[in-house]
C-alpha positions as CSV (number, residue, x, y, z in Angstrom):
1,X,77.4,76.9,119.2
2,X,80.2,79.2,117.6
3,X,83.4,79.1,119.4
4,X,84.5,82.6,119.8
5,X,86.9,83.9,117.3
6,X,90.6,84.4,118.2
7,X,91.3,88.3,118.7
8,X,94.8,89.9,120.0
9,X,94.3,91.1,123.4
10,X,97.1,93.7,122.3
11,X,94.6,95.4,120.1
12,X,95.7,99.0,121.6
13,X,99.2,98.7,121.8
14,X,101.4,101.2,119.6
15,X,104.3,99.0,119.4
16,X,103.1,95.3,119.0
17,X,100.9,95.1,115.4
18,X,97.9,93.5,115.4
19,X,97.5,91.4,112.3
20,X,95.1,88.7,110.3
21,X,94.6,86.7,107.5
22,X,90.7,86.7,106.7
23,X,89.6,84.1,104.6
24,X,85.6,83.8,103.3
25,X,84.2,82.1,100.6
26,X,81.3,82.3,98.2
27,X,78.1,80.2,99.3
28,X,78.5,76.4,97.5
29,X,81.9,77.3,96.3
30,X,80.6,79.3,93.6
31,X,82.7,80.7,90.8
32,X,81.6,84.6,90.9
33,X,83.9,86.4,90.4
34,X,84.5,87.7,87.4
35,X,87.2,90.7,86.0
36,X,83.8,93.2,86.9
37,X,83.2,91.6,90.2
38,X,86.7,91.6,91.4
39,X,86.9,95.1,90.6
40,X,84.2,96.1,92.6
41,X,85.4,94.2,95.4
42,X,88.6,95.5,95.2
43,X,86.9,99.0,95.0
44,X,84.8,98.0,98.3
45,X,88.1,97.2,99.7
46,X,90.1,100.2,99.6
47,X,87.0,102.4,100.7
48,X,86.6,100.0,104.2
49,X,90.1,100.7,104.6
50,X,90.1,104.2,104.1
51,X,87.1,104.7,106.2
52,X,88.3,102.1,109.6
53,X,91.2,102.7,109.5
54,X,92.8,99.0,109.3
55,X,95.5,98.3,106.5
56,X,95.2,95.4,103.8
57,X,98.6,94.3,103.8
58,X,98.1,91.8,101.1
59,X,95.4,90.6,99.4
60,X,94.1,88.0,96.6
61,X,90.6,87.9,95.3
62,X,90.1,84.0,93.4
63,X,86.9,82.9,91.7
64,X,85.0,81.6,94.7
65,X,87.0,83.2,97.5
66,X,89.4,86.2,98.5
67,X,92.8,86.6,101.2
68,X,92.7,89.6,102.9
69,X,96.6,90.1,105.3
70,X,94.8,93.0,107.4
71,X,96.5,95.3,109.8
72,X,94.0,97.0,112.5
73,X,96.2,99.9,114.4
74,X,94.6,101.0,117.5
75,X,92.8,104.3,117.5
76,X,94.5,107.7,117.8
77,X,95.3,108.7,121.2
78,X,92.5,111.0,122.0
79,X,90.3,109.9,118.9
80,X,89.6,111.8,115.8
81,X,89.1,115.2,115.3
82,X,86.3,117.0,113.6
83,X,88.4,116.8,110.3
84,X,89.9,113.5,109.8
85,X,86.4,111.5,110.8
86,X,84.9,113.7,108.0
87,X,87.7,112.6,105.9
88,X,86.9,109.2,107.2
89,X,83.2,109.4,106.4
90,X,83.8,111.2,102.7
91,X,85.6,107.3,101.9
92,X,82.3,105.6,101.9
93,X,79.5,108.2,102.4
94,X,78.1,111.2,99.8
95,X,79.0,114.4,100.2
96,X,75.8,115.6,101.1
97,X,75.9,113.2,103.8
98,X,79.2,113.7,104.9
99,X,78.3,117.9,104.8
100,X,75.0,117.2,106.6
101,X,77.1,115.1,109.5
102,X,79.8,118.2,109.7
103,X,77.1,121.0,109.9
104,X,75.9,118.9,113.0
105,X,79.7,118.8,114.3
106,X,79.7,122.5,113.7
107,X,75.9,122.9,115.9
108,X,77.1,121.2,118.9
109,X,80.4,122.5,118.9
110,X,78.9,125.8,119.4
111,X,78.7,126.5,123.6
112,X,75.6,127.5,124.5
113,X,75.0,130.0,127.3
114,X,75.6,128.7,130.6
115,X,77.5,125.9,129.5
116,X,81.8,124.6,129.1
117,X,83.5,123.8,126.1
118,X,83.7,119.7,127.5
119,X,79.8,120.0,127.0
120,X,79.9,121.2,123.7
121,X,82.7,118.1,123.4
122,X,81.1,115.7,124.9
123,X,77.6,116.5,122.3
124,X,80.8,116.6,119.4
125,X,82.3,113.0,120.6
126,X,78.8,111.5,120.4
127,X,78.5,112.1,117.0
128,X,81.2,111.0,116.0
129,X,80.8,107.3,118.3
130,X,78.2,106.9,115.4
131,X,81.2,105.9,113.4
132,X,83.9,105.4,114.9
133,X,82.8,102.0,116.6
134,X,83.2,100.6,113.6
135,X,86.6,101.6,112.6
136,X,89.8,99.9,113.9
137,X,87.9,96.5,114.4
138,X,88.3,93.6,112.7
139,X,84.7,91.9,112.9
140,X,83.3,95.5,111.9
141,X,85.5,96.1,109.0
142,X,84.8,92.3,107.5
143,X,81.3,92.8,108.3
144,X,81.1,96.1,106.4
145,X,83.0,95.3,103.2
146,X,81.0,91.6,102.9
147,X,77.6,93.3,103.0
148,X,78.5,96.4,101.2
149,X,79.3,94.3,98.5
150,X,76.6,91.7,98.8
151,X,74.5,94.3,98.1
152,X,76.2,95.5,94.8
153,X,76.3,92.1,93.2
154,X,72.8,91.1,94.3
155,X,71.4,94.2,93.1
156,X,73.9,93.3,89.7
157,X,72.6,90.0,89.4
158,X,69.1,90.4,90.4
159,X,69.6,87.9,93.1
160,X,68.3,87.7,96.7
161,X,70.0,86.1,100.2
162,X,73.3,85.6,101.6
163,X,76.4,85.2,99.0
164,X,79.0,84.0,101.4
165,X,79.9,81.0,103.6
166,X,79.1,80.5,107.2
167,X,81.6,83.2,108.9
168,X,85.1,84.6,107.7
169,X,88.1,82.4,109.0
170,X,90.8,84.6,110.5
171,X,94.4,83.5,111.8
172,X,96.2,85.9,114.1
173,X,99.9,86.6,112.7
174,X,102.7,87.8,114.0
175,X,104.9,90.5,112.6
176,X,108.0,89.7,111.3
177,X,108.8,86.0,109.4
178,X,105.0,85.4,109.7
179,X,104.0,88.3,107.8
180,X,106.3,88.2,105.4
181,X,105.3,84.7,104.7
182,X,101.8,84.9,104.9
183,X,102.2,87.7,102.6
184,X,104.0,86.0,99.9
185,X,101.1,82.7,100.6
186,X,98.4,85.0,99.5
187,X,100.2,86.4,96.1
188,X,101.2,82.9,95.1
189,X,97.1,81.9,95.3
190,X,97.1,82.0,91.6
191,X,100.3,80.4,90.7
192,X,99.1,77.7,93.4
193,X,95.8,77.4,91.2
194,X,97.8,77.0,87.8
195,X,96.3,80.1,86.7
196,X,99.5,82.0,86.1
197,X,103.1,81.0,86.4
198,X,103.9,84.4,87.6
199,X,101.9,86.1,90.5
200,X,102.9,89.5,88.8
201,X,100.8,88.4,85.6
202,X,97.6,88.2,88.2
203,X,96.1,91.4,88.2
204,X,93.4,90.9,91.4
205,X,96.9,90.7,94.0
206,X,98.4,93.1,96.0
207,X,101.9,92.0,93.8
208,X,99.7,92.0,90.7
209,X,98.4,95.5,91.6
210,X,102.0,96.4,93.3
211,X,104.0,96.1,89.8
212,X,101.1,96.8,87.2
213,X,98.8,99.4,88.5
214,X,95.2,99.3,90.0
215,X,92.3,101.0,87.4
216,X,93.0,104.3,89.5
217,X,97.0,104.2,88.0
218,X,99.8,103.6,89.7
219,X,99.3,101.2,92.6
220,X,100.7,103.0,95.5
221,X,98.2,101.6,97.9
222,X,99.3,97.9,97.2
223,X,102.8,98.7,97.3
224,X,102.9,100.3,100.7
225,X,100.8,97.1,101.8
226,X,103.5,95.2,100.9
227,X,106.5,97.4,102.5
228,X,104.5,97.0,105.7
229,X,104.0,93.3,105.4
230,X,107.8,92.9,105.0
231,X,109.2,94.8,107.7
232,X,106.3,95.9,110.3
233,X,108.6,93.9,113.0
234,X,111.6,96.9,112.1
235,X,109.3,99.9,113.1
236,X,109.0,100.7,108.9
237,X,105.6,101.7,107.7
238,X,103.6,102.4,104.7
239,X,106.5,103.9,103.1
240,X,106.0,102.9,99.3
241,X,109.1,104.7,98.6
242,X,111.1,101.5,99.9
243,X,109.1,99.6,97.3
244,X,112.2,98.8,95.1
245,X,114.2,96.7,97.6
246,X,111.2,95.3,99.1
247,X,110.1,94.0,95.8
248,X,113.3,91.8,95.0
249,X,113.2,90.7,98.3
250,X,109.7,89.3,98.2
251,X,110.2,87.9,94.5
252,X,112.8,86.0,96.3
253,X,111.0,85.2,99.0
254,X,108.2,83.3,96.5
255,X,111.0,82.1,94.8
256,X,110.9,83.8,91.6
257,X,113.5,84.9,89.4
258,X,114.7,88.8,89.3
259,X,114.4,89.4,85.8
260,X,110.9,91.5,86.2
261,X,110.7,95.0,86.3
262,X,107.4,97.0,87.6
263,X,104.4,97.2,85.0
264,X,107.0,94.5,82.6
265,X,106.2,91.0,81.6
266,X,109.3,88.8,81.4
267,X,109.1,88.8,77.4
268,X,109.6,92.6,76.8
269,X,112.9,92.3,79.1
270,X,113.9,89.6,77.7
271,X,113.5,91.9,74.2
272,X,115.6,94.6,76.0
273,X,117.9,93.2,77.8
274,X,116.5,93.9,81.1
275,X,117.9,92.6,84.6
276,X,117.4,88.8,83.5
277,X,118.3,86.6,85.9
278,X,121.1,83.9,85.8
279,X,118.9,81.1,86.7
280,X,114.9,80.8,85.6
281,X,112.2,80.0,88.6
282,X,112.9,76.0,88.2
283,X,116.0,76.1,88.6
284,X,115.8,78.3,91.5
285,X,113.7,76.3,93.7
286,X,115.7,73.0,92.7
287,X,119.1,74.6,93.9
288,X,120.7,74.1,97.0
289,X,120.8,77.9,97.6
290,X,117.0,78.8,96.1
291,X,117.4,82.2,96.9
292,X,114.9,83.0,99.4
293,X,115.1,84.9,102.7
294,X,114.9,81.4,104.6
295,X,117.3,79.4,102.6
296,X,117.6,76.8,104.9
297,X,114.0,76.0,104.8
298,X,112.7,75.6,101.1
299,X,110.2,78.0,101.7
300,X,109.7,78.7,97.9
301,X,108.4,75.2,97.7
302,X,106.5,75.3,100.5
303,X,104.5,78.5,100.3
304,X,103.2,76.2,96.4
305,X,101.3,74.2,98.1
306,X,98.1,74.8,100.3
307,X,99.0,74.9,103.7
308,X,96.4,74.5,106.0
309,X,98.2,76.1,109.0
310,X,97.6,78.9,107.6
311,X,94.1,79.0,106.8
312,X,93.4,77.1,110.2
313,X,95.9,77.5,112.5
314,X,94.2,80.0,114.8
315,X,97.8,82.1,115.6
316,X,101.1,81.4,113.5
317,X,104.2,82.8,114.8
318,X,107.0,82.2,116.6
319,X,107.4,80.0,119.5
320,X,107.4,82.4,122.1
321,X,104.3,84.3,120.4
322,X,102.0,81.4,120.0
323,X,102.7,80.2,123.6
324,X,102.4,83.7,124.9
325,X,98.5,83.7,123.1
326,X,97.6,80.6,124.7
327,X,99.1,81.8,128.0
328,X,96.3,84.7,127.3
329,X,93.7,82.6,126.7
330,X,94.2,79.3,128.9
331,X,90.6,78.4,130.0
332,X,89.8,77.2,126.3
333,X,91.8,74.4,126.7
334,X,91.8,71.5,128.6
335,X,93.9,70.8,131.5
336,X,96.0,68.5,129.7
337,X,97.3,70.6,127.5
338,X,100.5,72.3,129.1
339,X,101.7,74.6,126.1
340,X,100.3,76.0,123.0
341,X,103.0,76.3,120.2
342,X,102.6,73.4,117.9
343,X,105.1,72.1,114.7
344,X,103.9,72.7,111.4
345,X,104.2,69.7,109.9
346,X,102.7,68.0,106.1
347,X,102.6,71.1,103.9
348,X,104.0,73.3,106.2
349,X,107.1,71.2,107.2
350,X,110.1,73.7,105.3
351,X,108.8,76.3,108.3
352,X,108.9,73.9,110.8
353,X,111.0,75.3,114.3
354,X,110.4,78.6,112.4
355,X,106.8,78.9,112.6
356,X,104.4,77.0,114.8
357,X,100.5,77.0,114.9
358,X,98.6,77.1,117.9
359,X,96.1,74.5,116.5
360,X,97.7,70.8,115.8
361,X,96.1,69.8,112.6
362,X,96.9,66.0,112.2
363,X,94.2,65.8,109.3
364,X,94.5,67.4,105.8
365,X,97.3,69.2,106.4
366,X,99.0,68.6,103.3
């Protein structure tokens, strides 16, 4: 039996951001992606967003699985208007489709003799409940982009059946150090895997996409995924404008030296004479003062190594949020247990008293 996934019972607040990493994996641990497949993922990715509503914060697609840091804002007040669920609909639908759908909109808008405007609203709003229960959800927006893209690469590889791995993992996380962290985790997959030394040199990352460009140019969507994930918990929003501070922050944050510039590789700056920093990445994390946001803590050599808290740990927050999740959700614990918040320990050990789990994971934790 499949123990029910944990969910934020804030889903509709406007203040409080709902957040997850979502973690799924190719069947057998497969090596499938490829430069062609990850761009179609990607592509998948950004037209579930579009069209539900939720945010990818950060994200990292490897060769047998991907990282998704996913943001699900409630729904509008009210719901969506005519307009902006066609808008919605044009992300993943034709426009025939999507002009067939708004000449029905148009129909029952119209009031018919005898009847109120609410009844030509109330014909209007069931339309549009066609769509719109699977937008701002998290189960419907995983379930959407995994088959949409199941499809594509079956129908690319001439191959039948499922292509990924039992059901998506997903940890709740809370806004603020959390995010931040869990952020920076997900970028530093390749450097993690020894595939790059520099997470900017990756080009299937938010930070890869943030600093180089996606295919469509300039990789504005990445970059306001990552202003988010860095300061969600100060009211700031997809505001890729404050892009430049964020990004020195976060290089700091993953422990990285400041000598890149966006769309540079270290090399050509070095050739110019651009912004090159006084100490290189090594020595950085071996200092005293390695330059991160949590200095105390080593987190740059923390968040290079796997850290199973974070693919397991069911919530990772604070104290006070994982205890106040388990408050929520007490009868799936025993009576012995008396809190929820749990020390990180093993990999996750820098963070410790900063972050806690809900789940104690005494085994492979390092």
């Amino acid at each position: 039996m499949r123990k029910a996934r944990w969910l934020a019972n804030w889903q509709h607040s406007t203040s409080k951001p709902v957040i997850y990493h979502c973690i799924s994996r190719v069947v057998d641990r497969r090596f499938v992606f490829g430069e062609r497949e990850c761009e179609a993922f990607r592509m998948y990715m950004r037209m579930y967003e579009n069209f539900s509503g939720c945010r990818i914060l950060s994200y990292c697609l490897m060769s047998n699985h991907f990282h998704l840091l996913l943001e699900v804002p409630p729904m509008a007040e009210g719901g969506l208007g005519d307009a902006a669920l066609l808008r919605r609909l044009s992300s993943l639908y034709s426009e025939a489709y999507v002009a067939g759908v708004a000449v029905e909109l148009a129909e029952a808008r119209k009031v018919a003799v005898g009847e109120t405007g609410a009844a030509a609203d109330t014909r209007a709003a069931e339309i549009g409940a066609r769509f719109t229960y699977r937008m701002h959800d998290l189960s419907q927006f995983m379930k959407g982009l995994l088959i949409r893209f199941t499809r594509w690469f079956n129908r690319t590889h001439s191959r039948t059946g499922t292509l990924w791995e039992e059901r998506f993992k997903s940890v709740i996380v809370e806004s603020g150090v959390a995010t931040r962290t869990m952020a920076a985790y997900i970028d530093l997959n390749p450097v993690r895997a020894g595939m790059v030394k520099d997470p900017a040199d990756y080009r299937w990352s938010s930070y890869g996409e943030a600093v180089g460009g996606g295919t469509k140019g300039n990789g504005k969507k990445a970059r306001e995924g990552l202003v988010r994930a860095y300061y969600c918990d100060q009211g700031v929003g997809f505001e890729a404008e404050k892009w430049r501070d964020v990004c020195r922050l976060y290089r700091r944050l993953m422990g990285l030296a400041l000598g890149r510039k966006s769309g540079r590789t270290e090399a050509s700056q070095a050739a110019k004479g651009l912004g090159q920093s006084t100490m290189n990445t090594a020595e950085m994390l071996e200092s005293k003062d390695n330059c991160t946001v949590l200095k105390d803590l080593g987190m740059a050599k923390m968040l290079r190594c796997r850290v199973r808290y974070f693919t397991d740990g069911a919530v990772i927050g604070s104290k006070e949020f994982v205890n106040e999740a388990f408050a929520n959700a007490r009868e799936r614990f025993g009576a012995k247990r008396k809190d929820g918040a749990r020390k990180l320990q093993g990999g996750g050990a820098a963070a410790s008293g900063t972050l806690w789990s809900l789940r104690n994971l005494k085994k492979g934790i390092g």
